[in-house]
FIBA-531914 format. One record per residue (C-alpha): x, y, z. Coordinates in nm, 2 decimals. Example, Ala and Ser with C-alpha at 12.3 -4.5 7.8 and 13.67 -1.06 7.14 Angstrom:
<<1.23; -0.45; 0.78>>;
<<1.37; -0.11; 0.71>>;
***
This chain:
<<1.95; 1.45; 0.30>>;
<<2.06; 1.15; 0.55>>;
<<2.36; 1.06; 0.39>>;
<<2.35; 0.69; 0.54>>;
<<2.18; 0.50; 0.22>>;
<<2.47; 0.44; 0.01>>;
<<2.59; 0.10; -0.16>>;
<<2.89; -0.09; -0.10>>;
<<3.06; 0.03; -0.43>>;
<<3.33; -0.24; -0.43>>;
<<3.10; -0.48; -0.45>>;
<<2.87; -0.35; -0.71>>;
<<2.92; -0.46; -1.08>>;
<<3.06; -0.18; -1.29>>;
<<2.73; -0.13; -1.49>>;
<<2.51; -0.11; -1.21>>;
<<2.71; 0.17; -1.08>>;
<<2.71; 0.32; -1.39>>;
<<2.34; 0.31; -1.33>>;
<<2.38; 0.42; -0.98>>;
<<2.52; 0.71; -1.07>>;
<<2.37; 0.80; -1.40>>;
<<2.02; 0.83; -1.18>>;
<<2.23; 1.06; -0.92>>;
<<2.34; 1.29; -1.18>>;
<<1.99; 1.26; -1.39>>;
<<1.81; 1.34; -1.03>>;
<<2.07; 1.66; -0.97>>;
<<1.91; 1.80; -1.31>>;
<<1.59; 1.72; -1.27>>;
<<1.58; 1.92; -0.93>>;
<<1.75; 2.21; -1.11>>;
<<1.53; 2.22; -1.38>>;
<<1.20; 2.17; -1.17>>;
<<1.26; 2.33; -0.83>>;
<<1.56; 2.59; -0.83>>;
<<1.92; 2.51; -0.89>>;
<<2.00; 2.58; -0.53>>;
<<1.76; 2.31; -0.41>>;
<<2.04; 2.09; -0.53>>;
<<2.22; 2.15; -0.24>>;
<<2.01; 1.89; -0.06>>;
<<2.07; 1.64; -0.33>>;
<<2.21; 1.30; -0.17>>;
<<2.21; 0.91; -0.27>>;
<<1.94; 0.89; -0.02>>;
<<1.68; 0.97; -0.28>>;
<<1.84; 0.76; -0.55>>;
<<1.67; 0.47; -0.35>>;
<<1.38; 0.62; -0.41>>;
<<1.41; 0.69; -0.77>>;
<<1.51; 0.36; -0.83>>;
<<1.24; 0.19; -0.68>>;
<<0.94; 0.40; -0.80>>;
<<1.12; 0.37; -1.17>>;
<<1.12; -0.02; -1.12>>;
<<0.75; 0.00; -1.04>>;
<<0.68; 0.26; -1.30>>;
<<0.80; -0.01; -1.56>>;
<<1.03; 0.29; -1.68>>;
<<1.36; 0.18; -1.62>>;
<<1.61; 0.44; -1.69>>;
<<1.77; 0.56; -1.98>>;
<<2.16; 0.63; -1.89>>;
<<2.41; 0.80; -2.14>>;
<<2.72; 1.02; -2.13>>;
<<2.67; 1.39; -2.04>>;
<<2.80; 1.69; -1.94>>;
<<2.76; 1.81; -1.57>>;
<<2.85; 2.18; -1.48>>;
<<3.02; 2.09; -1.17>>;
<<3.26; 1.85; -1.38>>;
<<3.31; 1.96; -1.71>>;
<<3.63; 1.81; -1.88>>;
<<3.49; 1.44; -1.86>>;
<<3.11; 1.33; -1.93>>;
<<2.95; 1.16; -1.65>>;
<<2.67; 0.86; -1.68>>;
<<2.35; 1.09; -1.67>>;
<<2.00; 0.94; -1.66>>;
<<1.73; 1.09; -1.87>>;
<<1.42; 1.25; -1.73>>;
<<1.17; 1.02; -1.57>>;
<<0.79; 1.03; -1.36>>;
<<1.04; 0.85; -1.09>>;
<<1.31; 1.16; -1.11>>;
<<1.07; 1.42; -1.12>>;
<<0.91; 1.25; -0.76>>;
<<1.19; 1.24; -0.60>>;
<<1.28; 1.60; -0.73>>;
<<0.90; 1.72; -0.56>>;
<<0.95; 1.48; -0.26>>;
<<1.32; 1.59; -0.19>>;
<<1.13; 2.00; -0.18>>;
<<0.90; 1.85; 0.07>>;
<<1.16; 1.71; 0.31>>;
<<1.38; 1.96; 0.30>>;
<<1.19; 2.22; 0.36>>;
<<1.02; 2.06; 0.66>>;
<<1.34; 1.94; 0.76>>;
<<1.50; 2.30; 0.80>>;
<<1.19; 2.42; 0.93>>;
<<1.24; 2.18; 1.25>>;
<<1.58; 2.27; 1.30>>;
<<1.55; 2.66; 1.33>>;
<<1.60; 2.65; 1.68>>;
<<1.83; 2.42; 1.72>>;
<<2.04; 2.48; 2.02>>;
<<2.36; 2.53; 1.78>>;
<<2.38; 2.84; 1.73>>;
<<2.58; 2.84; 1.44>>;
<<2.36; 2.60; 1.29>>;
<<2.07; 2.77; 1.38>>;
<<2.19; 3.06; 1.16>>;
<<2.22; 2.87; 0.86>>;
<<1.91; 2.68; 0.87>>;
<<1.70; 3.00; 0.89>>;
<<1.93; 3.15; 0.64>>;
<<1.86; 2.84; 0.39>>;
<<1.46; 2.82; 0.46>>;
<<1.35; 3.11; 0.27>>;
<<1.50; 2.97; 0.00>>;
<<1.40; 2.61; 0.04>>;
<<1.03; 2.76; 0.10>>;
<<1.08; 2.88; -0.28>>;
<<1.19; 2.55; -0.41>>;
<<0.88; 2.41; -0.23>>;
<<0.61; 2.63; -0.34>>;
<<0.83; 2.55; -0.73>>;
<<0.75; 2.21; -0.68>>;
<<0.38; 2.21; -0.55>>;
<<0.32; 2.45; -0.91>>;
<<0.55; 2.24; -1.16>>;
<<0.38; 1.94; -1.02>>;
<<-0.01; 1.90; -0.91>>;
<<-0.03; 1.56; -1.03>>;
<<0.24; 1.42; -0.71>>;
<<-0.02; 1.65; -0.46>>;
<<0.29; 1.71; -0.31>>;
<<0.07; 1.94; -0.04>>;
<<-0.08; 1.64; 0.08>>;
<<0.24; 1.50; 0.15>>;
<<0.38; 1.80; 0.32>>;
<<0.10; 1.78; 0.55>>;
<<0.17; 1.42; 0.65>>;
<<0.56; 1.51; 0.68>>;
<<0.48; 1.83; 0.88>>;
<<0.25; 1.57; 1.08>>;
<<0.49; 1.34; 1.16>>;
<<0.80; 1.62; 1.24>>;
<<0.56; 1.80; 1.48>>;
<<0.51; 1.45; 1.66>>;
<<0.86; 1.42; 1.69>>;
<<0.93; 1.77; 1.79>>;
<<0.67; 1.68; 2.07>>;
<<0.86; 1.38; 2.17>>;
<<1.17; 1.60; 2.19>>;
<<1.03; 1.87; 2.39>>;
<<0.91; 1.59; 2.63>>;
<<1.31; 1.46; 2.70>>;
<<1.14; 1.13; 2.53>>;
<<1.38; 0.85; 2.72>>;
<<1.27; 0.58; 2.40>>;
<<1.47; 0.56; 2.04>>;
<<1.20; 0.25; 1.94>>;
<<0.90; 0.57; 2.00>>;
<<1.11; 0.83; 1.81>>;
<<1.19; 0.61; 1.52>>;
<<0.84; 0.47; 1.43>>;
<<0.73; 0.83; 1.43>>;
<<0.98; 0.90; 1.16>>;
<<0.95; 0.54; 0.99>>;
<<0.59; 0.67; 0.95>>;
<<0.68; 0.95; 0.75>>;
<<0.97; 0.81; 0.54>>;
<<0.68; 0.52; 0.46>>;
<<0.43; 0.77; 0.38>>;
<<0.68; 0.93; 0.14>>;
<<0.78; 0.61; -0.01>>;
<<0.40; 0.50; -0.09>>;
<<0.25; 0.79; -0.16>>;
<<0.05; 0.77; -0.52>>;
<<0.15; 0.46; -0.54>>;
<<-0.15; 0.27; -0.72>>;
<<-0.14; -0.09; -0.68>>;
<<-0.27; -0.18; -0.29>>;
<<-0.02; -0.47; -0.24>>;
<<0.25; -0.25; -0.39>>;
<<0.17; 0.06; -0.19>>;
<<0.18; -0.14; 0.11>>;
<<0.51; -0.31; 0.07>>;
<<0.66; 0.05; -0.03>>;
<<0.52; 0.22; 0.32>>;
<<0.65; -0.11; 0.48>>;
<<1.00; -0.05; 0.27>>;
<<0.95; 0.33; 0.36>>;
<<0.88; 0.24; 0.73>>;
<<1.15; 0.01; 0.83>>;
<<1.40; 0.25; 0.66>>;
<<1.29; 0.51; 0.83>>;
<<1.32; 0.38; 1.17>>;
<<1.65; 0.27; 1.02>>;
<<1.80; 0.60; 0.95>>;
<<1.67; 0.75; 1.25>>;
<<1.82; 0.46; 1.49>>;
<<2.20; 0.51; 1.31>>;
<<2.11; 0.88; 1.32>>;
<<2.09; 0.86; 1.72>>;
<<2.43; 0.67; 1.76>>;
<<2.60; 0.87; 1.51>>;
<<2.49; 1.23; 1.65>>;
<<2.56; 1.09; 1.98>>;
<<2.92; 1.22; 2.13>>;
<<2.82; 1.56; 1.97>>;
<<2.45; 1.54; 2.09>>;
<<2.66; 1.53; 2.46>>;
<<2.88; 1.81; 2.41>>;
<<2.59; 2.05; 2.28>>;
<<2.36; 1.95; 2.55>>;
<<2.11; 1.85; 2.25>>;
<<1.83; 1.61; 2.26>>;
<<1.94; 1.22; 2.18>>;
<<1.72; 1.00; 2.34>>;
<<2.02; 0.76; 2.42>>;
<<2.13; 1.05; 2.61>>;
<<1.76; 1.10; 2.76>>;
<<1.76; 0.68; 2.81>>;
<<2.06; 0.71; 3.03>>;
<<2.30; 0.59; 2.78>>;
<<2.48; 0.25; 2.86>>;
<<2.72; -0.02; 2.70>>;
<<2.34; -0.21; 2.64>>;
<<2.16; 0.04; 2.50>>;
<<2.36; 0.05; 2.21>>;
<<2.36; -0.30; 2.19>>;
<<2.01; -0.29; 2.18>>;
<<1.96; -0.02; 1.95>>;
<<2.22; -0.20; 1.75>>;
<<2.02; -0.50; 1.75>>;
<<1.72; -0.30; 1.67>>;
<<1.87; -0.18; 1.30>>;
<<1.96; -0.55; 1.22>>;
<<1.60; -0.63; 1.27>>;
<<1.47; -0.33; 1.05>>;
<<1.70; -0.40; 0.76>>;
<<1.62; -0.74; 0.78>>;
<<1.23; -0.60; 0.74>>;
<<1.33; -0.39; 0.46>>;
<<1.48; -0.64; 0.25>>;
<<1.19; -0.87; 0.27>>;
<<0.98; -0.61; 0.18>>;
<<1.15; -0.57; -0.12>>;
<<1.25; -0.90; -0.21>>;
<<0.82; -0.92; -0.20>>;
<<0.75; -0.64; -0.48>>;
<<0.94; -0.87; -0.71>>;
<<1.12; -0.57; -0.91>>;
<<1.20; -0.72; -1.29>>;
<<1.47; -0.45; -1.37>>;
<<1.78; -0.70; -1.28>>;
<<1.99; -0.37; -1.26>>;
<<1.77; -0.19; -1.04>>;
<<1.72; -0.52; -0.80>>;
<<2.08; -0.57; -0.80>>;
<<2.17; -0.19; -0.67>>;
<<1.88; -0.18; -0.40>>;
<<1.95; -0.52; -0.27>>;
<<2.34; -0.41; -0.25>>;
<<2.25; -0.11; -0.03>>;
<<2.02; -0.28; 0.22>>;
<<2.25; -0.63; 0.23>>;
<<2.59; -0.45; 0.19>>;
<<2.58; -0.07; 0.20>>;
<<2.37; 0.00; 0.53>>;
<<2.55; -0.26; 0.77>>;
<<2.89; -0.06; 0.59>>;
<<2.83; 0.25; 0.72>>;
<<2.72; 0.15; 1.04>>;
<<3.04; -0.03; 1.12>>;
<<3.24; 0.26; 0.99>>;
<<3.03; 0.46; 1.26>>;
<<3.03; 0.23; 1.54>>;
<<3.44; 0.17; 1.45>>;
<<3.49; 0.53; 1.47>>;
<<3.32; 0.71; 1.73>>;
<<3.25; 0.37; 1.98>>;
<<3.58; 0.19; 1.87>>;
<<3.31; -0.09; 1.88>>;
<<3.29; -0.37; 1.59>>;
<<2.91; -0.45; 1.52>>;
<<2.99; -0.80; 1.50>>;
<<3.04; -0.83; 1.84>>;
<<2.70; -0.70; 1.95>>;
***
């Protein structure tokens, strides 16, 4: 749904990736089995984190094997059987993208506007799937608390908000909701909003700098634009996701995970995969290496 949470794949050992994306594929059919076939059209890595760090503290694992995808058919792919972790992510993934699109429908694109309120009847569907195929994620308690936390930002939006650091916590709330919600343990749940949190101050901090250019040619909202954008502003804001993945890896590195595979892959996306894309980003549209800020 982000598309920025990706690992470094060159640097990931050839059976961890066979994990990666065995839970990838497993997560695409769970989310056609559970909440419409066309709500896998918001299927992205994004929500593998996810599914591999509830599985890790679900003590499930995952069980990975050779199967048949419709969208690939001649060669089996790593598929990764149904799990409580899959299923989430399939129910959580119906919650955010239906709020998602919601916010967007009047985007100032018109084009885009089009297809977002072409796409949200259907995602309403996959949504109201989800809340019936699963009661026990109470996922209409956590579309309240997204819906919360969107409206907040739409707020913030309307207001020409000149701050990225107020936008961001606004959606690190959310993403941290979403990342502890059910969670049992108290120490767990904390270090998974805390995980949840920094990420999603993350993702909405690259988000700004990667939307920016076209943010200025569609007269759209970007609060770097709003800021009065300047050679130190992105610095900062820069500077800013260092800090929060640097928050997000000790939150992990304090829930301990046991699943070696599992550890390895997160660790490889928040130490590797994250700073990856954002140089790729900050090379491309900035011609601007992140080791100089």
């Amino acid at each position: 749904m982000f598309g920025y949470i990706r690992v470094l794949e060159g640097e990931l050992k050839i059976n961890d990736y066979g994990v990666y994306r065995g839970v990838y594929c497993g997560l695409c059919k769970v989310m056609k089995k559970y909440t419409g076939s066309t709500s896998c059209f918001s299927l992205s890595y994004d929500f593998v984190f996810l599914a591999l760090l509830r599985s890790a503290l679900n003590k499930e694992g995952f069980k990975v094997s050779p199967g048949n995808c419709g969208l690939h058919p001649i060669k089996k792919r790593p598929i990764s059987a149904e799990n409580e972790a899959l299923k989430y992510c399939a129910g959580a993934s119906a919650v955010l993208t239906y709020y998602k699109l919601l916010d967007d429908k009047n985007d100032k694109d018109t084009k885009k506007r089009l297809a977002v309120r072409s796409a949200l009847g259907t995602a309403k569907k996959n949504l109201k799937r989800a809340v019936k195929r699963f009661p026990e994620y109470k996922l209409k308690e956590l579309s309240d608390a997204v819906a919360e936390q969107l409206n907040k930002l739409s707020e913030l939006e309307k207001e020409n908000c000149p701050s990225p650091n107020i936008c961001a916590d606004v959606f690190g709330v959310l993403l941290g909701k979403v990342f502890a919600h059910l969670i049992e343990d108290e120490k767990e749940r904390a270090l998974c909003y805390q995980l949840g949190y920094r990420l999603g101050r993350y993702i909405y901090l690259i988000d700004v700098i990667d939307d920016y250019h076209d943010d200025v040619k569609k007269g759209a909202y970007n609060p770097l634009i709003a800021s009065g954008f300047s050679e130190d502003q992105l610095d900062y804001t820069v500077a800013s996701l260092a800090r929060e993945n640097y928050e997000a890896s000790a939150a992990l590195d304090a829930l301990e995970i046991s699943y070696s595979d599992i550890n390895n892959i997160l660790k490889n996306i928040l130490e590797l995969g994250l700073p990856s894309v954002l140089n790729k980003i900050l090379e491309k549209k900035f011609g601007k290496d992140p080791t100089d800020s």
